[in-house]
C-alpha positions as CSV (number, residue, x, y, z in Angstrom):
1,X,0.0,0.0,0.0
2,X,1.4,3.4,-0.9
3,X,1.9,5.9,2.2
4,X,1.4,9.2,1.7
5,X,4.3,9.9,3.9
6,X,4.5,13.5,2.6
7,X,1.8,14.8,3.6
8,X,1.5,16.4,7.4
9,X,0.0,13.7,10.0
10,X,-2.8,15.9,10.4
11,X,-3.8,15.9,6.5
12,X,-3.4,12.2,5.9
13,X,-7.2,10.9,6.8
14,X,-8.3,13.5,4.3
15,X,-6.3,12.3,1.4
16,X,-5.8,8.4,2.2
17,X,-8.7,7.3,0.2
18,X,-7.4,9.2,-3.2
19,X,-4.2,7.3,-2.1
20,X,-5.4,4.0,-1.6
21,X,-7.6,4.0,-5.0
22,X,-4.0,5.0,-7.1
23,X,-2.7,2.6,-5.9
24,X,-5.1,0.2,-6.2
25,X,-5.6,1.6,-10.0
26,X,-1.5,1.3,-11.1
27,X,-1.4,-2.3,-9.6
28,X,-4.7,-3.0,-11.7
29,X,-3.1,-2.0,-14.9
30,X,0.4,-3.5,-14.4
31,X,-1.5,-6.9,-13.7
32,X,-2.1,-9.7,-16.1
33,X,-4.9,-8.7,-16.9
34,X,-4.0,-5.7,-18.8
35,X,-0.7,-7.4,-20.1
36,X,-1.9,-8.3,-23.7
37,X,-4.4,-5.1,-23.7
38,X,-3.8,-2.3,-26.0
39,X,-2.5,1.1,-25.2
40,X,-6.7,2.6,-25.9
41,X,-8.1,-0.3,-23.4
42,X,-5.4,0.9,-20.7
43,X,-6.1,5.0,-21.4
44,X,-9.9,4.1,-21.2
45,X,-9.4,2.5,-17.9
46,X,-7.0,6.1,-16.9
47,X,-9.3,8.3,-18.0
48,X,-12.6,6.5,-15.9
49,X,-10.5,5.7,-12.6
50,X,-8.8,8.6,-12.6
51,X,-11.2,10.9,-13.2
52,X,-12.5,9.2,-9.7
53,X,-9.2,10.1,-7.8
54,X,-9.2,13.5,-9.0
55,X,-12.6,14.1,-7.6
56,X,-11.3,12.0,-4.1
57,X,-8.4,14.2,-4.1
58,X,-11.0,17.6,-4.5
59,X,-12.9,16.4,-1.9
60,X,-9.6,15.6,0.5
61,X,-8.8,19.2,0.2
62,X,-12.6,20.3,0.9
63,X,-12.4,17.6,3.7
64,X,-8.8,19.5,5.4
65,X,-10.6,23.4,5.2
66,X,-13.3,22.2,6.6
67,X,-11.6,20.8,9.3
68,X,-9.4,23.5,9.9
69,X,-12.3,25.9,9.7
70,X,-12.2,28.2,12.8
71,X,-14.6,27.7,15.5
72,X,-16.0,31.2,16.8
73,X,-17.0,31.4,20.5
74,X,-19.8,33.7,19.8
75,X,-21.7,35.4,16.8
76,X,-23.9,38.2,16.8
77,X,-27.5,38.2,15.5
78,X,-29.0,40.6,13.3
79,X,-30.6,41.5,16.7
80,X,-27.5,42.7,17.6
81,X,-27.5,39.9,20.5
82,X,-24.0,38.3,21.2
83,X,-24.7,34.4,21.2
84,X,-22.3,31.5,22.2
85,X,-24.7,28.5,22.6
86,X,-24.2,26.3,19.7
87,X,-27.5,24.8,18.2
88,X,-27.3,20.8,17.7
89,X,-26.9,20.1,14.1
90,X,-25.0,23.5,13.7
91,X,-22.4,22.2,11.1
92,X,-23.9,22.1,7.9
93,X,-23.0,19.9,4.7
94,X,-23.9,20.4,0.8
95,X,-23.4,17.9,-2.1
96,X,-21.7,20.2,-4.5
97,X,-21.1,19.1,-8.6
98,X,-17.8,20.2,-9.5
99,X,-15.9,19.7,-12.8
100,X,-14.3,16.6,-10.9
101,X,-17.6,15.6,-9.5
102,X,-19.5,15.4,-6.8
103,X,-17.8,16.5,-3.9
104,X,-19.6,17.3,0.0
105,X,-18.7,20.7,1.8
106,X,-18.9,20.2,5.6
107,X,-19.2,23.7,7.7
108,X,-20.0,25.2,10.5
109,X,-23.1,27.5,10.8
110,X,-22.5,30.9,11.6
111,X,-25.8,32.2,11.1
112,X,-27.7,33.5,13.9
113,X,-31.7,32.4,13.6
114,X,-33.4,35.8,13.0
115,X,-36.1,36.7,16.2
116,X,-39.2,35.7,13.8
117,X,-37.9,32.1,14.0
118,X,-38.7,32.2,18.1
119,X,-42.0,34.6,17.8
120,X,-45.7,33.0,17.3
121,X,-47.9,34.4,14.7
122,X,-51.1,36.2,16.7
123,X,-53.8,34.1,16.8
């Protein structure tokens, strides 16, 4: 298995997967299987799988800045009201399409709720 021994400690769980699936993809097309192929069979296998690691390796890198996002101890509300308390379910994630595909974005919320969220409607 290749190590991505490059990379910081801290980065590695983020990028392993794009790792493991090169590697997995080079020993796939130095194996038998692929020994008689042509050269088109081996650059249609490229282009599929790698078009797969390029979109693990995009999401690795969304994967690190989220991680490393900072964490405020308070926001203020359009209120104008200094908040600390951290709703459950605060960090948000969205399924994006990229060019390399789809990829998920993993923040945390820094939006206040605005007062009509906690105010009835008069009945």
């Amino acid at each position: 298995m290749y190590s991505p021994c490059h990379l910081a400690e801290s980065n590695k769980e983020h990028y392993l997967p794009s790792f493991e699936a090169l590697d997995k993809l080079a020993s796939h097309i130095s194996g038998i299987e692929f020994s008689s192929s042509s050269f088109g069979d081996v650059e249609a296998v490229l282009q599929e799988k790698g078009q797969e690691i390029i979109r693990q390796l995009a999401q690795g890198y969304l994967s690190q800045r989220s991680a490393e996002e900072e964490k405020k101890e308070f926001v203020v509300g359009e209120d104008g009201i200094r908040r600390s308390s951290r709703r459950k379910g605060c960090t948000r994630k969205r399924e994006h399409s990229q060019k390399v595909g789809q990829t998920t974005l993993a923040a945390l919320s820094e939006k206040t709720c605005s007062l009509s969220m906690f105010h009835r409607p008069a009945l």
